[in-house]
TIMI-2910 file (N, C-alpha, C, CB; in pm, 1 decimal, decimal comma, always signed):
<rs>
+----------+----------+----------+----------+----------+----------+----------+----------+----------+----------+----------+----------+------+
!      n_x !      n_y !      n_z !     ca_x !     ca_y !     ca_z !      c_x !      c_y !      c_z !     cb_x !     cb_y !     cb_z ! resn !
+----------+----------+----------+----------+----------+----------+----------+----------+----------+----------+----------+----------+------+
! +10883,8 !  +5804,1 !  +8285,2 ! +10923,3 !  +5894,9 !  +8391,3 ! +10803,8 !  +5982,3 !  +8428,3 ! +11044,9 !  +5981,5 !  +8348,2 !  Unk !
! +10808,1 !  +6026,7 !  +8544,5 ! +10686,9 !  +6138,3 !  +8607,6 ! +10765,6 !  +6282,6 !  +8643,0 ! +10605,5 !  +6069,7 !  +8777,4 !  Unk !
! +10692,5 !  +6315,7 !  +8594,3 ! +10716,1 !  +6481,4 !  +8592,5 ! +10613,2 !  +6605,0 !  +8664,6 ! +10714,2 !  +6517,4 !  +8436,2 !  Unk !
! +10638,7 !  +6679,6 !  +8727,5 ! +10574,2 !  +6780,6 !  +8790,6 ! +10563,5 !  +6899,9 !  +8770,9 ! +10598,8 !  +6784,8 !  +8875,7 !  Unk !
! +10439,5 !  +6937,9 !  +8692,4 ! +10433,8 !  +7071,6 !  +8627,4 ! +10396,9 !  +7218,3 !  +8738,2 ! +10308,7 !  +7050,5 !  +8506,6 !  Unk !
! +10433,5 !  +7310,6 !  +8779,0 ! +10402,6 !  +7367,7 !  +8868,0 ! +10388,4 !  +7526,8 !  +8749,6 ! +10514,7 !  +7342,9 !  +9006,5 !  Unk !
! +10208,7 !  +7540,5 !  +8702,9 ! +10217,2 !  +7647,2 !  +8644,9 ! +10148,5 !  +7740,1 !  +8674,6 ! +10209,3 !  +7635,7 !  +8548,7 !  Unk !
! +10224,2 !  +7869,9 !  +8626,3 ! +10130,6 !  +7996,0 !  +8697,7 ! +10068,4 !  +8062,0 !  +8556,0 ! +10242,7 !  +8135,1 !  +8805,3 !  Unk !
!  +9948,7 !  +8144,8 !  +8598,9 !  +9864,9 !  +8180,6 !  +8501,6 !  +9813,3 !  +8272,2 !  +8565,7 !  +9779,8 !  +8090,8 !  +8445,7 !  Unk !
!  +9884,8 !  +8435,0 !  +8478,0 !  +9831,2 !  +8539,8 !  +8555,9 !  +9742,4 !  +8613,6 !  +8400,5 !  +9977,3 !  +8648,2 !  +8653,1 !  Unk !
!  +9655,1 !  +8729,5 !  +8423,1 !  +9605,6 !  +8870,7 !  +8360,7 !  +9773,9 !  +8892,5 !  +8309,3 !  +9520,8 !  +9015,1 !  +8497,9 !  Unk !
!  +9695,8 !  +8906,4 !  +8144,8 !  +9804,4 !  +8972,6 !  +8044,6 !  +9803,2 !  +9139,9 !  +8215,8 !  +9703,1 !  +9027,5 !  +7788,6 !  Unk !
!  +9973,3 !  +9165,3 !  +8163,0 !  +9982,6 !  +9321,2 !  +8206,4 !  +9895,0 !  +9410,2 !  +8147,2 ! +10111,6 !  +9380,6 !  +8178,8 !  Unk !
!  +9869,6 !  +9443,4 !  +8065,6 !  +9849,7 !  +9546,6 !  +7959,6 !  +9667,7 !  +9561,4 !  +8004,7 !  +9900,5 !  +9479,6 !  +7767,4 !  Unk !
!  +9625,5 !  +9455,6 !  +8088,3 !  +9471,9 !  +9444,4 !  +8092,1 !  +9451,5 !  +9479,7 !  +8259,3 !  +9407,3 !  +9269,7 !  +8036,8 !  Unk !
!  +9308,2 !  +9514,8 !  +8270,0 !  +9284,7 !  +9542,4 !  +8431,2 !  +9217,3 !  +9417,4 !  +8488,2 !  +9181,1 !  +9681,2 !  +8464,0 !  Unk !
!  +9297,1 !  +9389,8 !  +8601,5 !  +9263,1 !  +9286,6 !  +8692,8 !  +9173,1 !  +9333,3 !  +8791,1 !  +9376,4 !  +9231,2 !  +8755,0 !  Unk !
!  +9047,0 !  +9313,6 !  +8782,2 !  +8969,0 !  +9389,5 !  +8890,1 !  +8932,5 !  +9288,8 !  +9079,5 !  +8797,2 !  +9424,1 !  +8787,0 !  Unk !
!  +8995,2 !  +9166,3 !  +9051,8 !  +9047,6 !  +9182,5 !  +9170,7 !  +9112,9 !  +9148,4 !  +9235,8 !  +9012,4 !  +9184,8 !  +9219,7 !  Unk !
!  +9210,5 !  +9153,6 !  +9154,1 !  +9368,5 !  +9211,4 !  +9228,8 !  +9346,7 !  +9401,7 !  +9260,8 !  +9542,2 !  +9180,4 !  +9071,3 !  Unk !
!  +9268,4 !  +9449,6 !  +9194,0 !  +9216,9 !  +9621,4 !  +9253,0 !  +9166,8 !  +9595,1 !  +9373,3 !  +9085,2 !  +9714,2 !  +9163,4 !  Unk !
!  +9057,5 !  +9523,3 !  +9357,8 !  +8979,4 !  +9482,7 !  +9506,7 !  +9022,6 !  +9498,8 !  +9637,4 !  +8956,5 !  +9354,0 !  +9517,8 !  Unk !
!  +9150,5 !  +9373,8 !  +9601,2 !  +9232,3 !  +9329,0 !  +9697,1 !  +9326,0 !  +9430,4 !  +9739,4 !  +9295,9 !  +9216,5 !  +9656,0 !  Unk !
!  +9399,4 !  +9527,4 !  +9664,5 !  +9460,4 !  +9625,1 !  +9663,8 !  +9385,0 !  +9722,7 !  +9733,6 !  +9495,8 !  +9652,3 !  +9548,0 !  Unk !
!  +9268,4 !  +9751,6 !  +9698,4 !  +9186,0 !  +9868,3 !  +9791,0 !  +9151,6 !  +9817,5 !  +9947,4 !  +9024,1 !  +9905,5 !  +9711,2 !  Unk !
!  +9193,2 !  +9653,7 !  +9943,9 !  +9120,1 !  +9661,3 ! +10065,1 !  +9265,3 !  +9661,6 ! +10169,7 !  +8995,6 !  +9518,3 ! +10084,0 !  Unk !
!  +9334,5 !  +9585,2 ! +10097,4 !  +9468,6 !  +9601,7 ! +10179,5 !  +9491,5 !  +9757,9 ! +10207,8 !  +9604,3 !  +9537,8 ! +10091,1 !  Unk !
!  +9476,6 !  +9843,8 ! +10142,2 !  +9524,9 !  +9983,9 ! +10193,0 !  +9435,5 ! +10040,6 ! +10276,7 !  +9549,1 ! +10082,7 ! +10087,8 !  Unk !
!  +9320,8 ! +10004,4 ! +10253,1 !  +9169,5 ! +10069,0 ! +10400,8 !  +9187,6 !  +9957,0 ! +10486,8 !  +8945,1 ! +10075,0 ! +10346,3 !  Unk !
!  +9331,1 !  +9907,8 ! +10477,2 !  +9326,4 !  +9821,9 ! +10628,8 !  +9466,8 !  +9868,8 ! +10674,3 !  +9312,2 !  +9622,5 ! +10621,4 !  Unk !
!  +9524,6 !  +9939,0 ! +10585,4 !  +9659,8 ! +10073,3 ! +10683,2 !  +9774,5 ! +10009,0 ! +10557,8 !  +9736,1 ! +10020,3 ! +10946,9 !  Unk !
!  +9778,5 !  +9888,7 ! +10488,9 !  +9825,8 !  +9825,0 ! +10444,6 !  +9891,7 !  +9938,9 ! +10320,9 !  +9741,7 !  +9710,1 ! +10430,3 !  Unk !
!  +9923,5 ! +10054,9 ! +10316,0 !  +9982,7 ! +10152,6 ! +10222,9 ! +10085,2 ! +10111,6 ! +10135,6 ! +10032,8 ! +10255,9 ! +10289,7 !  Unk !
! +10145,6 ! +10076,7 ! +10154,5 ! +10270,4 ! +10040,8 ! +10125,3 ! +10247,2 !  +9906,7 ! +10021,5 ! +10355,0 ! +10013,6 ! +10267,3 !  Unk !
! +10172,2 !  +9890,9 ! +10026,5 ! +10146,9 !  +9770,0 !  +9896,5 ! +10063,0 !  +9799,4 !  +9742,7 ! +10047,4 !  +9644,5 !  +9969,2 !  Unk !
! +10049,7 !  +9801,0 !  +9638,0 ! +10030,8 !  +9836,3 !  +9553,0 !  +9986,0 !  +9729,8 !  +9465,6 ! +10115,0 !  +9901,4 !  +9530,9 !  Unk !
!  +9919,5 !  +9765,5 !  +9322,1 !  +9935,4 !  +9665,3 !  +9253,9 !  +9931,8 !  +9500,0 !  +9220,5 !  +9992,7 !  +9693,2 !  +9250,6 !  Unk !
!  +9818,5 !  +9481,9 !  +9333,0 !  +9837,7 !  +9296,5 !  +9331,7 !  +9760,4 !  +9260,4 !  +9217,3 !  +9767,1 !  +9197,4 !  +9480,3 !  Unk !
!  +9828,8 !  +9136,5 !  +9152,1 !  +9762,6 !  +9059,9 !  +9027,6 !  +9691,4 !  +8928,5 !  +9082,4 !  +9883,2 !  +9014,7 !  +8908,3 !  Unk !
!  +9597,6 !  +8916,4 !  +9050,1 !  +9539,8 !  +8805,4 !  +9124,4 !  +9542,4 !  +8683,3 !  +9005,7 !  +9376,0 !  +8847,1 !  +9188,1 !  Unk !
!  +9608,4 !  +8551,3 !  +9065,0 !  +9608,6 !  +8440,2 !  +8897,9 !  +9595,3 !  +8361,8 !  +8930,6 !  +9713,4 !  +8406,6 !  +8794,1 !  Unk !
!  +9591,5 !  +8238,3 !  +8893,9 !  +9621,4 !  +8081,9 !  +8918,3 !  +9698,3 !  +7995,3 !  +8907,6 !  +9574,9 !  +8027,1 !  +8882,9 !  Unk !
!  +9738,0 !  +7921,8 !  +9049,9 !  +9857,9 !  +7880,0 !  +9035,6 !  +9798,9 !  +7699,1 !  +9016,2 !  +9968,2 !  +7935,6 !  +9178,8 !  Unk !
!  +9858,4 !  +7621,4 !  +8930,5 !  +9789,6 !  +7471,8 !  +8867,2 !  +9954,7 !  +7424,8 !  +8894,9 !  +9702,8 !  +7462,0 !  +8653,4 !  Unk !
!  +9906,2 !  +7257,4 !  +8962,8 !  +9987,4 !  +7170,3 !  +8903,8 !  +9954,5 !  +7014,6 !  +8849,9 ! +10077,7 !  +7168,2 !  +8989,9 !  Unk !
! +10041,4 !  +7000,8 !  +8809,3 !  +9994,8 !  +6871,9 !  +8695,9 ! +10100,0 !  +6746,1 !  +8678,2 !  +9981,4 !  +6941,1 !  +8528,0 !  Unk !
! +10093,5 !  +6633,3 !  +8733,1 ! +10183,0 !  +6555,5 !  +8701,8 ! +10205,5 !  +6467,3 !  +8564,3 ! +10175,4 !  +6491,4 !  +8794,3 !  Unk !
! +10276,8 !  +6429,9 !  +8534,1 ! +10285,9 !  +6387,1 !  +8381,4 ! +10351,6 !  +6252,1 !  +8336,6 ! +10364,7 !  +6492,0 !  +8309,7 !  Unk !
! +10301,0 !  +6166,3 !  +8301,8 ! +10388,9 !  +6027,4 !  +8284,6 ! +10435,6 !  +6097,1 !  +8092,3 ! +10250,9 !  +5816,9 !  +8305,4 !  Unk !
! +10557,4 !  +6083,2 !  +8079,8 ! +10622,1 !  +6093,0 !  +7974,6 ! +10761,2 !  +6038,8 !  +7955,6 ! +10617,9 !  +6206,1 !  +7953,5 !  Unk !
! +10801,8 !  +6010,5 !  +7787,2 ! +10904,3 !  +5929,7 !  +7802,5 ! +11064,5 !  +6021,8 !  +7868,2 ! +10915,1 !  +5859,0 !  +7645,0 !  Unk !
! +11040,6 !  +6144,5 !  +7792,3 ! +11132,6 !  +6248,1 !  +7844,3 ! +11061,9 !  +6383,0 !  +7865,5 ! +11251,1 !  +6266,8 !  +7747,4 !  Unk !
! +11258,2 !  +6495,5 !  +7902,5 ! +11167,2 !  +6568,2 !  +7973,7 ! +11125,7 !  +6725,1 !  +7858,6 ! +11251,8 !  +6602,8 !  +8141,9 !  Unk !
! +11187,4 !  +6668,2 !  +7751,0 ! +11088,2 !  +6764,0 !  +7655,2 ! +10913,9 !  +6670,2 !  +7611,4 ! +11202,9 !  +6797,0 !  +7472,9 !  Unk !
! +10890,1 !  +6562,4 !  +7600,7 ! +10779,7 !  +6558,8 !  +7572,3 ! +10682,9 !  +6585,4 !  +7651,3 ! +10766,5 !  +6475,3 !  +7532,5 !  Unk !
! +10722,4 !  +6588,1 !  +7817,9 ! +10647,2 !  +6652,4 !  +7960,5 ! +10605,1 !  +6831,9 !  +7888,5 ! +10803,3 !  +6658,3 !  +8143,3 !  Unk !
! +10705,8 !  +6867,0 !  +7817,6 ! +10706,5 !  +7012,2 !  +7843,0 ! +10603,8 !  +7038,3 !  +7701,8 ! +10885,7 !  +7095,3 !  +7846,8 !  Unk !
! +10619,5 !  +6932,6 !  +7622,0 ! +10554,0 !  +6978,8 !  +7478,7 ! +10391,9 !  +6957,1 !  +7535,7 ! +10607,2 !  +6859,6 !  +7314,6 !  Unk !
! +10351,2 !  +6825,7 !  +7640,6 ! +10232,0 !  +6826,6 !  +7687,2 ! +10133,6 !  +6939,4 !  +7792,2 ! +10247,5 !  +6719,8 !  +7734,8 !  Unk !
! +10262,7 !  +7010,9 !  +7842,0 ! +10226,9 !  +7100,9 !  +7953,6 ! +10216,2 !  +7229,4 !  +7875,5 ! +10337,0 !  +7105,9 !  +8080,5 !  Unk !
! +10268,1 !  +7264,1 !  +7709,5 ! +10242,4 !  +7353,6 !  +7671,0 ! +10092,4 !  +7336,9 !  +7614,7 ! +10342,1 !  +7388,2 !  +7598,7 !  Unk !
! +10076,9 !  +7259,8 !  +7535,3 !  +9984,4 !  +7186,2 !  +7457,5 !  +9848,5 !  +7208,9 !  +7583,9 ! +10049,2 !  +7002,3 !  +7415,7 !  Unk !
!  +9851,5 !  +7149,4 !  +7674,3 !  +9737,8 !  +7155,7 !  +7762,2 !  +9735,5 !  +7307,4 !  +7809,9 !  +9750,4 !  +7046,9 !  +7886,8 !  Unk !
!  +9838,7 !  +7393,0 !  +7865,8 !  +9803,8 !  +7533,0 !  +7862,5 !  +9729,9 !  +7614,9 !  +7764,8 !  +9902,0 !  +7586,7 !  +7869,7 !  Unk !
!  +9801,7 !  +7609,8 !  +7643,9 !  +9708,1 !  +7617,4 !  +7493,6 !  +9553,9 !  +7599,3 !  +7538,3 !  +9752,1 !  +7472,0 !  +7367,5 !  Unk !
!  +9543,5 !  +7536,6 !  +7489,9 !  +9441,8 !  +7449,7 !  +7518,8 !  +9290,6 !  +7465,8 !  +7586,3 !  +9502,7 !  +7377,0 !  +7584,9 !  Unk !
!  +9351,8 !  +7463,8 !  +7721,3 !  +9263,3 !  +7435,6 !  +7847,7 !  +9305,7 !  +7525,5 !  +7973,7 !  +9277,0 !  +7274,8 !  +7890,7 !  Unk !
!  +9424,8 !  +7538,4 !  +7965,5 !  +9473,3 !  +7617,6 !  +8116,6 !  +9469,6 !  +7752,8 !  +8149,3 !  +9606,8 !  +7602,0 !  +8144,9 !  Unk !
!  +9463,1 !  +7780,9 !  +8014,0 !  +9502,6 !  +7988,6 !  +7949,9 !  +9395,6 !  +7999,4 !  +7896,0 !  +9644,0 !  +8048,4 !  +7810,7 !  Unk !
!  +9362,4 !  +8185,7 !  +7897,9 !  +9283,1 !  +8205,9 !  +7797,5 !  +9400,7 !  +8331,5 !  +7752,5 !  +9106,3 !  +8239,0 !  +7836,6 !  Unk !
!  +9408,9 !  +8287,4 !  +7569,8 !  +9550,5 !  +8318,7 !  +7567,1 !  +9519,3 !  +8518,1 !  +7496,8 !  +9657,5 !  +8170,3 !  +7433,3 !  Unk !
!  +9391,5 !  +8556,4 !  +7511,0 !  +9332,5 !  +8662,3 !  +7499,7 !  +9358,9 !  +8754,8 !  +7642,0 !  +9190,7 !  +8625,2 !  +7464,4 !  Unk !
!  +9328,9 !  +8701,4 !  +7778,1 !  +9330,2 !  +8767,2 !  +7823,5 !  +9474,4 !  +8741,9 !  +7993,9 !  +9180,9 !  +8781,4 !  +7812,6 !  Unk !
!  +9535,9 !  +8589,6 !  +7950,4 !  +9599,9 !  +8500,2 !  +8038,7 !  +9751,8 !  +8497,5 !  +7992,1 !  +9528,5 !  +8355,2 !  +8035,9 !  Unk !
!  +9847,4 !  +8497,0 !  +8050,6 !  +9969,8 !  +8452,4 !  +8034,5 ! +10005,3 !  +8329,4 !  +8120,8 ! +10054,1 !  +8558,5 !  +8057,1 !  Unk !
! +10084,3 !  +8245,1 !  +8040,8 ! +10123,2 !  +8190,2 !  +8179,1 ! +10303,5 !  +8098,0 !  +8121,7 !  +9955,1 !  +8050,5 !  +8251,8 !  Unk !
! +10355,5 !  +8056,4 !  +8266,7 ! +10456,7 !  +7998,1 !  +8290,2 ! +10512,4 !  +7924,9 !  +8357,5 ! +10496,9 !  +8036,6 !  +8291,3 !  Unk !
! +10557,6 !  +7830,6 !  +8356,1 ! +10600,3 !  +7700,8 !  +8376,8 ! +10697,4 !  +7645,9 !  +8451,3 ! +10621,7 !  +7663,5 !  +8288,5 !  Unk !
! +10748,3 !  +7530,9 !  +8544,7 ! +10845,6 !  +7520,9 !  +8595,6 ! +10805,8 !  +7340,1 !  +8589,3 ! +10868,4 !  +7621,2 !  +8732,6 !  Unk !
! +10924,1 !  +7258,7 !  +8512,9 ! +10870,9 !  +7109,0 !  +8542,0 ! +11013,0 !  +7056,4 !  +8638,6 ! +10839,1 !  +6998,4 !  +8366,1 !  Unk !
! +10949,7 !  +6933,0 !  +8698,3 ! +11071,1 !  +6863,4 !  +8766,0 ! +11014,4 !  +6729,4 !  +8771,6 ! +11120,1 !  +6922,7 !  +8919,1 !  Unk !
! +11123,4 !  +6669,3 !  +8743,3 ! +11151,7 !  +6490,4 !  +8737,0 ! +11071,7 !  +6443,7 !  +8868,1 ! +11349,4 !  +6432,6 !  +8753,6 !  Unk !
! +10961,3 !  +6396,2 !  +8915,9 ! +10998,1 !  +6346,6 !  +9052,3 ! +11060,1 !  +6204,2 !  +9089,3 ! +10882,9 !  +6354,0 !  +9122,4 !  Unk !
! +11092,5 !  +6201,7 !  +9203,9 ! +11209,3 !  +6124,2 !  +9249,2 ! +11148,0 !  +6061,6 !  +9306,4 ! +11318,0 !  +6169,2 !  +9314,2 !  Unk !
+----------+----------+----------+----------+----------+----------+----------+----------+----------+----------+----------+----------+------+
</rs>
């Protein structure tokens, strides 16, 4: 079966994203007030030949581990689907 990993990978909270600040300062010196706080991350997807749909998920953790996160300064999370 094929599977479709759609994962996001943002800045732990607890750490400063300097530019998602950037982006935040520039959105507001463009009148843009009302917005606050953007996290800037990466959004990855990944398709997966596996027999089911936990071994898709044990590979999509395994490669986040891995290669996708840096698990010091990165969070991230996951959404898989069967494709059809």
């Amino acid at each position: 079966m094929k599977f479709i990993a759609e994962i996001n990978v943002m800045p732990l909270k607890a750490l400063l994203d300097p530019q998602g600040k950037a982006v935040t300062m520039t959105l507001n010196n463009n009148g843009y007030n009302d917005i606050q706080n953007v996290r800037i991350g990466k959004y990855i997807t990944l398709e997966i030949e596996a027999d089911s749909k936990e071994k898709a998920m044990e590979r999509v953790n395994e490669a986040c581990a891995k290669m996708l996160h840096n698990p010091i300064m990165e969070g991230y999370d996951y959404q898989l689907y069967e494709e059809k």
